[in-house]
N, C-alpha and C positions, 0 to 999 in steps of 0.2 A: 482209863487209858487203853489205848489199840495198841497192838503189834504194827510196825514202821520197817521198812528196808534198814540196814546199816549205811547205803548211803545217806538215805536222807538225815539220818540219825547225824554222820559226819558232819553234815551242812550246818546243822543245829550247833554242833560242838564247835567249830572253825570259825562262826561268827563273832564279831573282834565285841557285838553288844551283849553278848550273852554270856553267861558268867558257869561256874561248871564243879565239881565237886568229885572228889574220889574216897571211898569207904571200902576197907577190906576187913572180914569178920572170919578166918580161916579159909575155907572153901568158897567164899560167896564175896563177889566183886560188884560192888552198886557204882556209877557215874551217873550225877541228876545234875541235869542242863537247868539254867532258872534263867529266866529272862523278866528284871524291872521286880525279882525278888517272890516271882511265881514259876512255881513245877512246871517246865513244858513238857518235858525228856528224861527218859532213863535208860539207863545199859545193866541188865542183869546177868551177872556171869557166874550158872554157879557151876564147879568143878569145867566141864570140856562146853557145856552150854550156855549159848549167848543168844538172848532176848534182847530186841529194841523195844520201848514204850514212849507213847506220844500222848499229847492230850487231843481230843478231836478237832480244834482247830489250828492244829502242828502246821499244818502247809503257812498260814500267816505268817509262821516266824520264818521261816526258810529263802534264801538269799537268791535273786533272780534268775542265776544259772542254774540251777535244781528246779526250780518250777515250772520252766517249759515244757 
């Protein structure tokens, strides 16, 4: 997985086919995008720090206003 902008990351999240998960373990916040039941996306937040993760062909899933 790459590092991704938080918008694109949104785009990923906001798509009505994409399906999305939230996990909190104290300090440390996961959100993992799955699209068709495969990892695209992740949001890692631990404590003030926030990471986007994408798989490398992330731009495929992404909704035609983002990809211009």
């Amino acid at each position: 997985m790459k590092l991704i902008m938080k918008t694109e990351f949104d785009n990923l999240r906001l798509n009505d086919k994409h399906e999305y998960e939230n996990d909190s373990n104290g300090d440390k916040q996961t959100v993992k995008i799955y699209c068709d039941d495969k990892l695209i996306a992740k949001k890692l937040q631990i404590k003030k720090s926030i990471r986007y993760f994408a798989i490398k062909e992330y731009k495929d899933y992404l909704t035609e206003e983002e990809s211009r």
